[in-house]
C-alpha positions as CSV (number, residue, x, y, z in Angstrom):
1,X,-111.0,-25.6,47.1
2,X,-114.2,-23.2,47.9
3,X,-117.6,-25.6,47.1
4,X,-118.5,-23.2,43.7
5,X,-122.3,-22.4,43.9
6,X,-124.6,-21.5,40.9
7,X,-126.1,-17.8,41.2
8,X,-128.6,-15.5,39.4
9,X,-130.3,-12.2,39.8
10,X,-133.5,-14.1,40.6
11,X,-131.9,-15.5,44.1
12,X,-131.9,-12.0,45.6
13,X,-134.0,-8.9,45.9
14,X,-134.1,-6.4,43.3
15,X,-132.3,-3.4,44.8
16,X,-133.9,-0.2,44.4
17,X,-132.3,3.0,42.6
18,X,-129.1,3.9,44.8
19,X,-129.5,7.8,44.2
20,X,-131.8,10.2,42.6
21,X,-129.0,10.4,39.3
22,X,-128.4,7.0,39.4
23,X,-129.4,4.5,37.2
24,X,-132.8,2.5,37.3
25,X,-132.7,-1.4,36.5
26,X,-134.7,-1.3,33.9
27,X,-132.8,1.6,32.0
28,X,-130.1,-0.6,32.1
29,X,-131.7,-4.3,31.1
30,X,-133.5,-1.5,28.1
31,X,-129.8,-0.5,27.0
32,X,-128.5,-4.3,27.5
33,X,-131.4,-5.3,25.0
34,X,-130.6,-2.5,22.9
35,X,-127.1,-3.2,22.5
36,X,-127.7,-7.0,22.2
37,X,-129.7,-6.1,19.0
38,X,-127.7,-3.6,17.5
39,X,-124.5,-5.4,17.6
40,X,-124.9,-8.8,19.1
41,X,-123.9,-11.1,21.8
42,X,-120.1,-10.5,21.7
43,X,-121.0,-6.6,21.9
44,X,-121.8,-7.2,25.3
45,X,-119.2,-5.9,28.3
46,X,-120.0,-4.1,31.4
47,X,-117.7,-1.1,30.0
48,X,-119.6,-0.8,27.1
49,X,-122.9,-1.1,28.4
50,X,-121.4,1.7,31.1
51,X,-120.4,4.1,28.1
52,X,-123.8,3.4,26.1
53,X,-125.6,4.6,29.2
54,X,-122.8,7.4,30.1
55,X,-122.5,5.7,33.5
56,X,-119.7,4.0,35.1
57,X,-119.6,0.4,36.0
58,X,-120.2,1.2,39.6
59,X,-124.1,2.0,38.5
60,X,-124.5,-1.4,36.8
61,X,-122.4,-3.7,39.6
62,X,-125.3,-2.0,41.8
63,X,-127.9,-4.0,40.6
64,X,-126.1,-6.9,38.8
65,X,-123.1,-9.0,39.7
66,X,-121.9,-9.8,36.2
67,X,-122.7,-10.0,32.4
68,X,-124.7,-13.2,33.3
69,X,-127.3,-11.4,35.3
70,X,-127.5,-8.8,32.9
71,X,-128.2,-11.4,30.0
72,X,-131.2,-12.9,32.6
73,X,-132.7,-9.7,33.1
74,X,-132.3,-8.9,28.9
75,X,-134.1,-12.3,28.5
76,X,-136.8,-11.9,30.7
77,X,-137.6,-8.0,28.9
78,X,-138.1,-10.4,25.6
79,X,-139.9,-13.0,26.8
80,X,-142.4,-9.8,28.3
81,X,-142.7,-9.2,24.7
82,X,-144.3,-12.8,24.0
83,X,-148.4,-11.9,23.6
84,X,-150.4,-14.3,25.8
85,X,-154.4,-13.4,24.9
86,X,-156.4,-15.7,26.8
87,X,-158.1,-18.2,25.0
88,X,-160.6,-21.2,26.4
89,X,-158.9,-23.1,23.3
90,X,-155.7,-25.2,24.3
91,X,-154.6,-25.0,20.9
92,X,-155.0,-22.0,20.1
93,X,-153.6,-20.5,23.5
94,X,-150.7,-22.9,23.2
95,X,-150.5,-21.8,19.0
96,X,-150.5,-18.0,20.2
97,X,-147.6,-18.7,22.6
98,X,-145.6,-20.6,20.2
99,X,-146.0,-18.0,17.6
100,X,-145.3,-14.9,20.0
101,X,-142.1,-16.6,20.9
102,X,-141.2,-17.2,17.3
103,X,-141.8,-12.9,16.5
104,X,-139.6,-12.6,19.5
105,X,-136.8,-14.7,18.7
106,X,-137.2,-13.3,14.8
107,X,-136.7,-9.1,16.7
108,X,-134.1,-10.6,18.7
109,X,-131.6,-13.2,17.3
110,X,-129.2,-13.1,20.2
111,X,-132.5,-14.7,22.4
112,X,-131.8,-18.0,21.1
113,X,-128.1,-18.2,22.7
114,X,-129.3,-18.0,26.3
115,X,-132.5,-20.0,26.2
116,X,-131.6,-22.7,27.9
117,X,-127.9,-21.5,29.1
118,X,-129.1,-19.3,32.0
119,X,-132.4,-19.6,34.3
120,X,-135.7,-18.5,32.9
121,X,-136.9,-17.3,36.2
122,X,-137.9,-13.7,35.7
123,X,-142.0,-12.8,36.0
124,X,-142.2,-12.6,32.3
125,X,-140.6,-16.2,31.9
126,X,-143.3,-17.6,34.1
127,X,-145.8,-15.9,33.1
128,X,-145.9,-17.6,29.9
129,X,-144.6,-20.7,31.4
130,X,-148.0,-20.8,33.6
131,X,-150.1,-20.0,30.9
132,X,-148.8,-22.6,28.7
133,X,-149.1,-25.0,31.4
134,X,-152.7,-23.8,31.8
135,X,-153.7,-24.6,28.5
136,X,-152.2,-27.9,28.1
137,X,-153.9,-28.9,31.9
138,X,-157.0,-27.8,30.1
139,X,-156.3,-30.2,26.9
140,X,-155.8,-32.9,29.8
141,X,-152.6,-33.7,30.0
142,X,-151.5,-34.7,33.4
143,X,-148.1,-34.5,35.8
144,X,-145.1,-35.0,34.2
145,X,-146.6,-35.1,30.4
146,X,-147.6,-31.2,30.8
147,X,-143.7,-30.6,31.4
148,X,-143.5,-33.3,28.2
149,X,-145.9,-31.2,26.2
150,X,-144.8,-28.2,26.9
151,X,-141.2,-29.1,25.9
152,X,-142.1,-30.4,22.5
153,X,-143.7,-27.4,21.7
154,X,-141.3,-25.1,23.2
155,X,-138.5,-27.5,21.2
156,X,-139.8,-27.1,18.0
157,X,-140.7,-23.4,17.9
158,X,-136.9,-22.8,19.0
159,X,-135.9,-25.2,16.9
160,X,-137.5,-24.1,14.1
161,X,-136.8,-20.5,14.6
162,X,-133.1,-19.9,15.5
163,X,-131.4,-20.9,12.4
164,X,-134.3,-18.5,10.3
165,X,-133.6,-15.5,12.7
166,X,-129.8,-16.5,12.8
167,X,-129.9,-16.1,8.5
168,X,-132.2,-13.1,8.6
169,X,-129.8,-11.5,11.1
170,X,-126.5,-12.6,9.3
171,X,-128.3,-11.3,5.5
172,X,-129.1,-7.7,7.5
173,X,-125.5,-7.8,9.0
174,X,-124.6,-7.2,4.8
175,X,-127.0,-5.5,3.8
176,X,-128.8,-8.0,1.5
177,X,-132.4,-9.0,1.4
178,X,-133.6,-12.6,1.5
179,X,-134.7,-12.5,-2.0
180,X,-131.0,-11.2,-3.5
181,X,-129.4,-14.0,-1.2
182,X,-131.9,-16.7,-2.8
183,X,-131.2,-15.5,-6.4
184,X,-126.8,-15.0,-5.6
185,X,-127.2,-18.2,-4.7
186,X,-129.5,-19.6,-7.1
187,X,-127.0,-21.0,-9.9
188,X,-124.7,-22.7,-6.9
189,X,-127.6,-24.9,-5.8
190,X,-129.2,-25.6,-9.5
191,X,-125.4,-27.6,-9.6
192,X,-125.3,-28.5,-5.9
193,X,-128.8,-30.7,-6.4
194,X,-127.8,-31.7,-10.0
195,X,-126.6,-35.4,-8.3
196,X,-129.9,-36.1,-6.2
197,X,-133.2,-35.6,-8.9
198,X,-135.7,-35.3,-5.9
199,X,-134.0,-32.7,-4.4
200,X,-132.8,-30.5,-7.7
201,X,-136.7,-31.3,-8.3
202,X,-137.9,-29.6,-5.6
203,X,-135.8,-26.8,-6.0
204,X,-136.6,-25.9,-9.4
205,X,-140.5,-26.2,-8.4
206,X,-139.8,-23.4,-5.7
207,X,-137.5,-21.4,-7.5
208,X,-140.4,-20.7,-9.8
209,X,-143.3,-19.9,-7.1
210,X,-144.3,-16.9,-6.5
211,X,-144.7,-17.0,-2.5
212,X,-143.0,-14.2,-0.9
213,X,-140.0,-16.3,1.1
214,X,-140.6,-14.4,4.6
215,X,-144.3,-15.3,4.4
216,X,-143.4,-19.1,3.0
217,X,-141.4,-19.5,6.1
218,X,-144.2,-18.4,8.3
219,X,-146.0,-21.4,6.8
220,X,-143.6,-23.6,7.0
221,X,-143.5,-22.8,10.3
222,X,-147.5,-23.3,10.9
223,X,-147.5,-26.4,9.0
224,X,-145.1,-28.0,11.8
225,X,-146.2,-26.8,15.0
226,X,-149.7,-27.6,13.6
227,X,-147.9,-31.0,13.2
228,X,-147.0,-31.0,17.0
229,X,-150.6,-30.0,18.4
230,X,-152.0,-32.6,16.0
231,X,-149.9,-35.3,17.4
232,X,-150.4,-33.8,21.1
233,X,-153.9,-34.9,19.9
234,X,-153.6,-38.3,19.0
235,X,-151.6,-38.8,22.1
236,X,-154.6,-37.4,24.4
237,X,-156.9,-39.3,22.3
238,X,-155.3,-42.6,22.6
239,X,-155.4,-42.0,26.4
240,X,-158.9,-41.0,26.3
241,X,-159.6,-44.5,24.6
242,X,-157.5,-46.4,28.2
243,X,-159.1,-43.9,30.9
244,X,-162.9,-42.6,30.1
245,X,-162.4,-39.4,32.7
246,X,-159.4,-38.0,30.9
247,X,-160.1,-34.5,29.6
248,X,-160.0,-34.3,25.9
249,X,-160.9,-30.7,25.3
């Protein structure tokens, strides 16, 4: 049996356009992100990429083996959409980051699904990955923790963001608004919480606020990664207090 080897678009050189009428890589990884948005992950075949671009699928296989690649390319265009402004501050670069990723993962939903499931090795990818290890160099973590503090934070901002972008997108897929969804279902959880006081509590306290729900869920997202940098804190503090020269700032 052939030894199988693991391969991505990043592992050889771009190719440039074949022909003056050909296609351009990044008219196709526009169309794949496009698509992606429009109709989702299962959308997503060489043919129908090919028709969307009136091309056939001997432009795409020019510059991309399979639908993987095209997916690595699409996620690198997104992540080129995350805002990095330099900062001196390592929370607030490392804040700015975290909530450029959230506005991307919130434009596209699909994002989420190959995080993680394909390499993140594209200029855009490390670009942000470098300035997020920057900042947290600058806070003081050191050598492995950096990659530690960088995970937490990148773990909680996808974490926290996926299932959002995955209801907004499924609410817009039928037309409804957030605010219709939460009343529909308004009488179904008023019984739902009826057996556990704390919870039917708490529901009936925000089912009278007045807090727009997209802008609630922006601070509930604040409030926990503020959570994370505060505990990134403590952590450099507490090292501070065994190692005088350690870099709390």
């Amino acid at each position: 049996m052939p030894e199988q080897r693991f391969t991505s678009v990043w592992t050889r050189e771009h190719k440039p356009r074949r022909e003056q009428q050909g296609l351009s890589r990044d008219q196709i990884v526009r169309a794949t992100v496009e698509l992606l948005d429009a109709e989702g992950m299962e959308a997503l075949s060489m043919r129908k990429l090919g028709a969307r671009l009136g091309a056939g699928a001997t432009s795409l296989y020019w510059h991309v083996a399979n639908k993987n690649e095209l997916l690595e390319l699409a996620m690198d265009e997104v992540f080129g959409e995350v805002r990095l402004p330099a900062s001196e501050s390592w929370r607030e670069t490392t804040s700015n980051i975290a909530w450029g990723l959230r506005a991307a993962i919130m434009a596209h939903p699909w994002f989420t699904f190959v995080l993680g499931s394909l390499p993140a090795l594209g200029p855009n990818a490390l670009n942000c990955s470098a300035m997020l290890c920057a900042a947290l160099s600058r806070a003081g973590f050191t050598g492995t923790d950096i990659d530690y503090a960088g995970a937490a934070v990148l773990s909680y901002t996808i974490g926290a963001t996926a299932p959002e972008a995955a209801y907004t997108s499924a609410l817009k897929s039928r037309g409804l608004t957030m605010e219709q969804a939460n009343r529909d279902l308004a009488p179904a959880v008023e019984r739902a919480t009826r057996a556990h006081p704390e919870i039917h509590a708490r529901f009936q306290e925000s089912a009278g606020s007045t807090v727009d729900p997209i802008a609630h869920r922006q601070l509930s997202f604040d409030f926990g990664l503020i959570a994370v940098l505060d505990g990134l804190a403590a952590r450099l503090s507490r090292s501070a207090d065994m190692s005088p020269n350690h870099l709390t700032n």
